[in-house]
C-alpha positions as CSV (number, residue, x, y, z in Angstrom):
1,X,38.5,150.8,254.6
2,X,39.8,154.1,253.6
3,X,43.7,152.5,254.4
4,X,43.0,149.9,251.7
5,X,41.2,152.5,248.9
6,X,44.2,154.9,249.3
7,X,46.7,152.0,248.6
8,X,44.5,150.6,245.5
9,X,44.6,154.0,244.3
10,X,48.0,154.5,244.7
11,X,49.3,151.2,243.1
12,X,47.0,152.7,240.1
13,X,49.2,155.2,239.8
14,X,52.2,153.8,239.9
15,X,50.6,151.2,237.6
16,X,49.7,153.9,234.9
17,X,52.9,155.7,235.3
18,X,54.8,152.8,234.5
19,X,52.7,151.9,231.4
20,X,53.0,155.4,230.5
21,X,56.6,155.5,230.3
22,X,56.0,152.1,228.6
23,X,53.9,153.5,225.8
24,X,56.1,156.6,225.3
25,X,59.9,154.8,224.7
26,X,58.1,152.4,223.1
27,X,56.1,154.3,220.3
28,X,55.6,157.8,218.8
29,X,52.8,159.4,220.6
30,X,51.8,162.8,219.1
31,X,49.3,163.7,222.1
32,X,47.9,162.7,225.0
33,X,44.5,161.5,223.9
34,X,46.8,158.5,222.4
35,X,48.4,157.8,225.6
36,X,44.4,157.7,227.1
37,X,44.2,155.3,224.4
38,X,47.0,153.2,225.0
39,X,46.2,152.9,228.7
40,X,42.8,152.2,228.1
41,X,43.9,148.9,226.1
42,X,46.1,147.7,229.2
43,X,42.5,148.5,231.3
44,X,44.1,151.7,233.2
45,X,40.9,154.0,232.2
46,X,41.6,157.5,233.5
47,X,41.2,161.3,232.4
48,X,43.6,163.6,230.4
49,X,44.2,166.0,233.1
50,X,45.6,163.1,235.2
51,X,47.8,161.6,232.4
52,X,49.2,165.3,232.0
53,X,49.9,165.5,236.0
54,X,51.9,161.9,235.7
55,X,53.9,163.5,233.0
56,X,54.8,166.4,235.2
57,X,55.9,164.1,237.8
């Protein structure tokens, strides 16, 4: 059980980073709270501190 949550959580991820690189060549995002609202539209709901650990990555 915990084999098959880390891998759903870890397709999430790469999920979300790939929409977030999506969203930012695609459009002019001025901060992160409308990246959180981009994902959010695609159903990827997650926090600001994660979003700002992706982009570090």
């Amino acid at each position: 059980m915990y084999i098959y949550a880390y891998i759903m959580n870890e397709y999430t991820k790469i999920e979300r980073q790939h929409f977030l690189k999506k969203i930012i060549e695609e459009q002019s995002v001025g901060d992160q709270n409308h990246l959180l609202n981009e994902l959010k539209k695609h159903g990827i709901v997650t926090t600001q501190a994660t979003i700002s650990r992706d982009l570090q990555e």
